[in-house]
C-alpha positions as CSV (number, residue, x, y, z in Angstrom):
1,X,-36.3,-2.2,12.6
2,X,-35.6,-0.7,9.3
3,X,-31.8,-2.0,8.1
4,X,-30.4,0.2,5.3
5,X,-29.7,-1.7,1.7
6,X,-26.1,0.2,1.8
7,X,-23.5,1.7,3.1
8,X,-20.8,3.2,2.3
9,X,-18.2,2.6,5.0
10,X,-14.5,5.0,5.2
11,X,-12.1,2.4,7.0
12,X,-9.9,4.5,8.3
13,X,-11.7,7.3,10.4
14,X,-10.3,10.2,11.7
15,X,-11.6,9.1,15.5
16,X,-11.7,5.3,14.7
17,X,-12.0,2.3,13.0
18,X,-14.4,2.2,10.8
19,X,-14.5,-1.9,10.5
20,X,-15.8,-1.2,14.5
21,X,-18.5,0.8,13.4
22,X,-19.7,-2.2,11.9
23,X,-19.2,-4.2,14.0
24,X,-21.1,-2.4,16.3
25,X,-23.9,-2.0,14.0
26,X,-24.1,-6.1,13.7
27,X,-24.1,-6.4,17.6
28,X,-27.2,-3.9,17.6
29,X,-29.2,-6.0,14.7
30,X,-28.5,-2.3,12.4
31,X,-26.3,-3.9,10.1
32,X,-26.6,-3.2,6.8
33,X,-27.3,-5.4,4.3
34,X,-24.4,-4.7,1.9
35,X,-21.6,-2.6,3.0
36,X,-18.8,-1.2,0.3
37,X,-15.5,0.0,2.1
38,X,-13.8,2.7,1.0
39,X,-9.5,2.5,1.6
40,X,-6.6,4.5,0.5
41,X,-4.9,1.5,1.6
42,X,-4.3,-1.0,-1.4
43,X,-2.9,-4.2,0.1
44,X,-4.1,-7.2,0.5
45,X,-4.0,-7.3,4.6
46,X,-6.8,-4.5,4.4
47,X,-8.8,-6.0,1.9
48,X,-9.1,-9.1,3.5
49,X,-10.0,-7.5,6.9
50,X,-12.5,-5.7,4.9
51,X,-14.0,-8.7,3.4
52,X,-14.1,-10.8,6.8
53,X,-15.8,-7.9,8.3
54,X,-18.3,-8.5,6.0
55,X,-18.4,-6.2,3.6
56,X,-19.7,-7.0,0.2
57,X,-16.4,-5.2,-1.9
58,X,-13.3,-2.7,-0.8
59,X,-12.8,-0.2,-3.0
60,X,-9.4,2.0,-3.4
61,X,-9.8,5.8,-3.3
62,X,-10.2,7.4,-5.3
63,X,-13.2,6.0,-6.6
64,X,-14.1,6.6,-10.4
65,X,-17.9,7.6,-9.6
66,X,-18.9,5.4,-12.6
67,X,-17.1,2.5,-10.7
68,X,-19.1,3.2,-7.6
69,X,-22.1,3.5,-9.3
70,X,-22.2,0.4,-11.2
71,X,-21.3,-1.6,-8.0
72,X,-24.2,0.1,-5.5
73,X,-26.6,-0.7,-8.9
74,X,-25.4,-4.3,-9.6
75,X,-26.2,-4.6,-5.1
């Protein structure tokens, strides 16, 4: 099975969590490899569940788009 190089993962979804999508997609073996998460929440208690979800960086919205793109690129 193909596993995606990135994704770009909202954490706060308007039906869900989206730190349970991951999750999800690790128990299925669809992780995946590097996931950014995108927050509008800028503490450190999100951050942190961010990171030991595993994703690679949590990013604030809004994102400045050169920001975004220098982090996918240095992936």
């Amino acid at each position: 099975m193909h596993k995606p190089d990135l994704m770009l993962l909202d954490v706060m979804l308007g039906d869900g969590d989206g730190l349970a999508v991951l999750e999800r997609l690790r128990d299925g073996n669809c992780a995946p490899r590097n996931t950014i998460a995108l927050t509008g929440h800028d503490d450190d208690e999100v951050r942190q569940r961010c990171l030991d979800a595993g994703c690679a960086e949590v990013l604030v919205k809004p994102v400045p788009i050169a920001r975004l793109l220098a982090l996918v690129q240095s992936l």
